[in-house]
N, C-alpha and C positions, 0 to 999 in steps of 0.2 A: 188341490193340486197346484194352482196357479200359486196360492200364497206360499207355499214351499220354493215353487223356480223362484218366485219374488227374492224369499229369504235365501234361498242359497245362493242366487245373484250377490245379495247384499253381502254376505259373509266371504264369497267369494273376492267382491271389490274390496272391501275390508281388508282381505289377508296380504292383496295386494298391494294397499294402500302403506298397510305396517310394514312390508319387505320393501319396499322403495324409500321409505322414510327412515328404515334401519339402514339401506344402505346408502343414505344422505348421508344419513346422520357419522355413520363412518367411511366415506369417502376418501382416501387418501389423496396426498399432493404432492407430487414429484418434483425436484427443484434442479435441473443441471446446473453445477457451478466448474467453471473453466478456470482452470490455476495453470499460468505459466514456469511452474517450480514444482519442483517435486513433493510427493503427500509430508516426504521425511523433515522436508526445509521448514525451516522455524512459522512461518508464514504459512504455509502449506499444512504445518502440521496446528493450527491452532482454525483451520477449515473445518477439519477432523474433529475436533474437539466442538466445533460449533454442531455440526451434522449430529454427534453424539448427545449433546445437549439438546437440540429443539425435536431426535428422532424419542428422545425420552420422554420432554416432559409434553411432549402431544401425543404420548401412547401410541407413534407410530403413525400417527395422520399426517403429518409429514415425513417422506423422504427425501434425504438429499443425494444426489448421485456426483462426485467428485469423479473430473476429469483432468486430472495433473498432467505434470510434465510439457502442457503446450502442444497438448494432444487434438483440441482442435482450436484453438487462438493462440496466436504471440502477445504478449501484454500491451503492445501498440495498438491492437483488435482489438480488443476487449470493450472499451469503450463504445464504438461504432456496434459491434455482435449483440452489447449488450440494451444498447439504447433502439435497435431493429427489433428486438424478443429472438431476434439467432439462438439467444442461451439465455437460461433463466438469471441468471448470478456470474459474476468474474471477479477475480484480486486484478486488482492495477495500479500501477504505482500514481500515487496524485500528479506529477509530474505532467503523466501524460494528456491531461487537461492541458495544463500550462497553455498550451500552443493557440487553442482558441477563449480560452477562459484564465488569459495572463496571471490575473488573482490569487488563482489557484495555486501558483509556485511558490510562493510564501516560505513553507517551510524547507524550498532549496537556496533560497537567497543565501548566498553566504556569510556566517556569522552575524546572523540575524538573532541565535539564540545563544546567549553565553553561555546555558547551562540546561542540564538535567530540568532541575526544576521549571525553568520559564519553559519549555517545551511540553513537560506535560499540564500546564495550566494551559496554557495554549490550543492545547490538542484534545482537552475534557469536553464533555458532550454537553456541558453548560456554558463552555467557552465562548463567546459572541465572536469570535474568531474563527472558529468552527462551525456556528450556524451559517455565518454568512456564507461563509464556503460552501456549506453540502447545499445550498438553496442554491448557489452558481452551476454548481452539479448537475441538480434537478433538471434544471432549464433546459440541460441537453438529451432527457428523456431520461437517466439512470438514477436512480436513486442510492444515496450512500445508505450502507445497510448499518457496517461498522467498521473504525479505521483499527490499522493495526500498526502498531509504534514497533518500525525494526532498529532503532537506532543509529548512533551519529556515520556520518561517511568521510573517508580517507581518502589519501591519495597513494597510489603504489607506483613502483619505479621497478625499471629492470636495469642494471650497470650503476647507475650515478644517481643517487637518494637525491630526493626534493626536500631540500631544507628551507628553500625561502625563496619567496616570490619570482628571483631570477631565474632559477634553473628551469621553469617553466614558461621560456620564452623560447618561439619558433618549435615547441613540439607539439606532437599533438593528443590529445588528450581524451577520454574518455568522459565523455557527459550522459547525466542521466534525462535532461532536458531543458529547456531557454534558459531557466535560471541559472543551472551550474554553467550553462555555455559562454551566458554573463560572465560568471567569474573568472573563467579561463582565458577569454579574451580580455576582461581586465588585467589578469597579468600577462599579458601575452605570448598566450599558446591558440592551440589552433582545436574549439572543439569539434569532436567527434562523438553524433548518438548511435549508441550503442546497447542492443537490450540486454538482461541480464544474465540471460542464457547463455547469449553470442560470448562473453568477457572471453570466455579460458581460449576460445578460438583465437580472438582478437588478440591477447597479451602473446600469447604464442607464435604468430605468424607474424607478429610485428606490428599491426596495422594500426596500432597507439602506440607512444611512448610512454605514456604514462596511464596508471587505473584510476579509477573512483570508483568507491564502493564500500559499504558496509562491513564494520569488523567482523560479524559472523559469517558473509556471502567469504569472505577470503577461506574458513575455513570450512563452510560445507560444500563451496565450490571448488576445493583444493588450488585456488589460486597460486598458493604458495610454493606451485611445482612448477610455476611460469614466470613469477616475476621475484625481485631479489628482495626487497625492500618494501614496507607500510610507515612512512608518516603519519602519526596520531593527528590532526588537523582537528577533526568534530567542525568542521568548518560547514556542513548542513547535517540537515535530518531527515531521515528516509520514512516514510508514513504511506505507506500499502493502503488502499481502499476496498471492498468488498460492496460491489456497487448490483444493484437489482433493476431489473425492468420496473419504469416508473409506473405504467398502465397494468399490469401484473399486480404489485401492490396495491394499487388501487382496486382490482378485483377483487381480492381476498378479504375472506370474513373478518369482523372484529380480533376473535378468539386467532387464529392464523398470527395474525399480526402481534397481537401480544405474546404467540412462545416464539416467533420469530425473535422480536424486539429482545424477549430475556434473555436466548439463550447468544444475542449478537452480544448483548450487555456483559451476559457473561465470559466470551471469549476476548475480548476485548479486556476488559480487567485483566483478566490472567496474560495478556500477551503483553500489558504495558507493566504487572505488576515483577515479569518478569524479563524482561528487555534489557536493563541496566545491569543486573548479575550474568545475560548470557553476552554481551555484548564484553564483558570484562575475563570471565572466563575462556574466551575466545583468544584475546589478546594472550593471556598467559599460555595458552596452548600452539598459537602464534610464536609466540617467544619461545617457551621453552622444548616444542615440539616439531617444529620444522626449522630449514636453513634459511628461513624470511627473517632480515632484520626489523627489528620494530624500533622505530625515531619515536621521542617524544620531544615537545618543542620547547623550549625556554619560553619565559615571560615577554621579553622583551621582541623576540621571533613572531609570536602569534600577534604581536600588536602590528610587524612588519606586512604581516599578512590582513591582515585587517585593514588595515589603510590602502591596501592595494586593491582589495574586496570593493572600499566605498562605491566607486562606480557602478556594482552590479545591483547595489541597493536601490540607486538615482534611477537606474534601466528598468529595476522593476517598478518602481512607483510611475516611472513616466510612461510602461506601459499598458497597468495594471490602471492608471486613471485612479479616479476616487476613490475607490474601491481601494486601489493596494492604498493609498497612504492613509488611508483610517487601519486598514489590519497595521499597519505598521505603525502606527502610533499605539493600537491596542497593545502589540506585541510589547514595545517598550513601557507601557502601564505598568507589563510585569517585572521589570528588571527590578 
């Protein structure tokens, strides 16, 4: 009688041992990620595409749960929300480091990247450009997950097109953070930060004279119903981050981390492999689809502009220390 309770005990702990180990073993993981844009926005929607990819190829052990629209961070939050564990995950613009992590604005500097190409050698995950950056990152508790290349940025006008250096003197302007603020007080305008969301308000209501912003942001944010005019400039680069709680990561299993790692690897390709055709596509629907004129600048115009930029090159390096003027010598490695 005794050796029966014995064994049925055993069999009992047994069954229970195997149903806790099953359900170790499929445990799911929830991941809130905070997007100040909409799921639809190119940005937003390549989040989507991420959550689709790591909810696959981990058979559903991880979920991601997307909170668009600025539903509960502004993209100035993001960073602080994310480095606290507020939110598992957030998009933010690199930019908004800038302010304590100078270094990190690099790719606002204006006309720092002549072209397509140096920006995404720059921007690749084996770039020493790049590493030193997302370890600056790190430092401040987030971890870059994977960057997202939204392409070059503009300047927009309402009444009187920005053709060259002058017309942008005594107004005030629309900045995405120190760096571009840099170059607007090199030519002398007056910046103004302003988040992405705020623009249509702001160009509307007056509260800038002029935009900055992304060839696609004009048209999925229907810009083009507020101001008159985009100068083609490409004078910086706009580069999104998707940044993770750094102590979170460190949590999670090997296995976690490598379908994370693929499936950020994988959105990331596709969001750089397509940036340059949606970024051009845009323009022609700009053109040929709304009453925005679209400027492109002569040779001789963009070198006007570039000369005037120098200063905010000087401002980053001498605030950036060490640090920036090694990116910035790497940077030119490329040209």
């Amino acid at each position: 009688m005794q050796k029966r309770i014995i064994k049925s005990l055993c069999l009992s702990a047994l069954a229970t041992f195997m149903v806790c180990g099953s359900m170790a073993a499929h445990a799911e993981r929830t991941l809130k990620v905070s997007l100040q844009v909409s799921a639809k926005h190119p940005v937003g929607a390549n989040v989507v595409y991420f959550k689709d990819q790591v909810e696959k190829i981990s058979n559903g052990e991880i979920k991601v749960e997307i909170y668009d629209s600025a539903q509960l961070y502004k993209g100035s939050e993001v960073p602080q929300a994310v480095a606290a564990g507020a939110i598992d995950m957030g998009l933010v613009l690199i930019d908004e480091y800038a302010g304590t992590l100078p270094a990190t604005g690099l790719f606002s500097v204006a006309f720092m990247f002549p072209n397509y190409d140096v920006l995404a050698k720059a921007a690749a995950p084996e770039s020493p450009i790049r590493q030193e950056i997302d370890e600056l990152i790190r430092s401040t508790g987030t971890r870059v997950v994977w960057w997202q290349d939204y392409g070059p940025v503009q300047l927009l006008s309402k009444g009187t097109p920005v053709i060259t250096p002058d017309d942008m003197k005594g107004k005030k302007v629309r900045v995405l953070g120190k760096p571009s603020g840099d170059f607007i007080n090199a030519a002398g305008g007056i910046p103004v930060k302003i988040g992405g969301a705020e623009q249509f308000i702001a160009y509307q209501r007056g509260t800038v004279d002029v935009g900055m912003t992304g060839t696609t942001a004009i048209q999925s944010r229907k810009l083009f119903e507020v101001m008159d005019s985009v100068t083609i400039t490409n004078h910086a680069q706009t580069e999104f981050l998707i940044v993770m709680n750094d102590k979170l990561w460190d949590s999670m299993s090997e296995q976690e981390r490598e379908w994370i790692s693929t499936a950020a690897k994988s959105a990331e390709d596709v969001m750089r492999a397509e940036t340059k055709t949606d970024n051009l596509e845009s323009e022609e629907f700009i053109r040929s689809q709304t009453p925005m004129k679209v400027i492109h600048l002569s040779d001789e115009q963009v070198k006007a502009w570039q000369a005037t930029a120098a200063p905010a090159v000087d401002e980053y390096i001498r605030s950036a220390g060490d640090v920036g003027k090694r990116l910035v010598d790497e940077v030119k490695k490329l040209y």
